[in-house]
N, C-alpha and C positions, 0 to 999 in steps of 0.2 A: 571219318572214314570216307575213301570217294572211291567210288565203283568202277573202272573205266571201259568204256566196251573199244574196239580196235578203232573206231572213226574218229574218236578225241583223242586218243595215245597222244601220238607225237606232239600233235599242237600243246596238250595239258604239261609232259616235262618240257616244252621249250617252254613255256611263259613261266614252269616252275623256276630253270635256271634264269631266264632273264631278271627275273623280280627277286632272285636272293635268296628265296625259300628258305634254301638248306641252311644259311647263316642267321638268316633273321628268327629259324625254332630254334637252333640251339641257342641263342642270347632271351629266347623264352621258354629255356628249357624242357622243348619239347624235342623229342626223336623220331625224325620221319621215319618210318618202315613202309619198305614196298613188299606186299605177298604178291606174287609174280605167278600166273597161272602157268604151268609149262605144257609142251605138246612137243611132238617130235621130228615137227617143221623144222628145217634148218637155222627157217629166216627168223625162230621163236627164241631159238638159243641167240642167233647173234642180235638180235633187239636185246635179249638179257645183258648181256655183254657187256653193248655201246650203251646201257643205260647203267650199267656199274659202274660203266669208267665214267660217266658222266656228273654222277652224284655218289661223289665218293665217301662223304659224308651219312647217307642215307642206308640205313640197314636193309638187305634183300634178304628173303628168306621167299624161297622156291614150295610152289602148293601143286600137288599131283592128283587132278579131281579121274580117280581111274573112272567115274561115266565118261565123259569128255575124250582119254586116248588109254588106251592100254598100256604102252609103256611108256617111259622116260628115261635119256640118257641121265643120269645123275651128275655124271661128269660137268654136262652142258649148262648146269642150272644149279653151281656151288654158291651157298646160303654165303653169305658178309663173313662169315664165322663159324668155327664147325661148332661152335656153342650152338647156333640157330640153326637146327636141320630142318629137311626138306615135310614140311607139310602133306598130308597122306589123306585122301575124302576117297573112301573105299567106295568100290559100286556094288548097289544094290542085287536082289535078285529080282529077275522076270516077274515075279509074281507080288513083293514089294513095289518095285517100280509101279507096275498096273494101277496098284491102294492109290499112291501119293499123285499116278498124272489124272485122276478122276477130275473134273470141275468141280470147282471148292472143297478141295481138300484143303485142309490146315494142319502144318506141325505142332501149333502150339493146343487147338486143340484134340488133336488126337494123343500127347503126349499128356496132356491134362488130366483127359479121361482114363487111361490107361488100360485099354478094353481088352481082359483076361492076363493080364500081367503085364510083364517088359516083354519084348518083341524085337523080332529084326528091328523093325525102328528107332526103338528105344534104344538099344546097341550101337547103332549105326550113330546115331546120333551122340550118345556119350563119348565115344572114340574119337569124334572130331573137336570136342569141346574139351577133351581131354589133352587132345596137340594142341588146341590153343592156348587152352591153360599153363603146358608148357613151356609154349612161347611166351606168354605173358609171364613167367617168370623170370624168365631167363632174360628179359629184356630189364624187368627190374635187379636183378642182380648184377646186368650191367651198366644200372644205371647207377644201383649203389659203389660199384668198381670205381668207377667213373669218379662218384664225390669224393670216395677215398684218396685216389690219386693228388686230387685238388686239394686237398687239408680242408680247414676250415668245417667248423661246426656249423655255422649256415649254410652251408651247402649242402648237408645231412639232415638239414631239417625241409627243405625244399622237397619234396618228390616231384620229379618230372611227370608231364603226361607224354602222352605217347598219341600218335596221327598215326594213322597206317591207311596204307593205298592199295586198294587192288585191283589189279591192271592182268588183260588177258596175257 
């Protein structure tokens, strides 16, 4: 996974195309996927755009962090495949937010401890683990697609891994 923030973007997909990337994971059976943060800048859809048509190869699948903008054209930010829909990190409330921006707060241990049951957080947090988890399927059942098309029994015994990128 590689995180990208706006100032390495462009340089990060240009060395990704010039080096091969896309060709050289799939001959190593891996599938890039980009999660692509969206916003409702103009210039955020069409960086999505000119970066689908670029790596056409590369599964996009659109992540909508409602803290970050409130809405999103949906239109502007269509996943590789309507198999892979758009990604959804709800925002919290006021008084949640407050808990988690303390200094040294931790998710892991406050979901550890679990102090008076499950909570906003605990919610919030299953919900997102829960779209992932369905993107991680649905990436493997495209990847089983995929062998099937190919024939061959070794191919079916391979499981690919998966690289994902998240890029703002």
């Amino acid at each position: 996974m590689i995180d990208l923030g706006y100032g390495l973007f462009d340089q990060f997909f240009k060395v990704m195309a010039e080096i091969g990337f896309e060709e050289e994971a799939r001959q190593r059976s891996i599938q890039p996927t980009v999660l692509f943060i969206t916003d409702p800048a103009p210039i955020t859809a069409q960086t999505y755009a000119e970066l689908r048509g670029r790596l056409q190869q590369t599964i996009f699948v659109p992540v909508h962090n409602e803290a970050a903008s409130f809405m999103v054209i949906a239109r502007d930010f269509l996943p590789s495949s309507p198999k892979y829909e758009m990604i959804r990190i709800p925002r919290l409330s006021a008084i949640v937010r407050g808990v988690i921006d303390r200094p040294g707060f931790s998710f892991s241990s406050y979901i550890s401890q679990q102090p008076g049951g499950p909570t906003e957080v605990h919610s919030w947090i299953n919900q997102i683990f829960a779209e992932f988890r369905e993107l991680e399927l649905q990436l493997l059942i495209g990847e089983l697609e995929s062998s099937l098309r190919g024939g061959g029994k070794e191919q079916l015994r391979q499981i690919p891994k998966q690289s994902k990128i998240v890029s703002p």
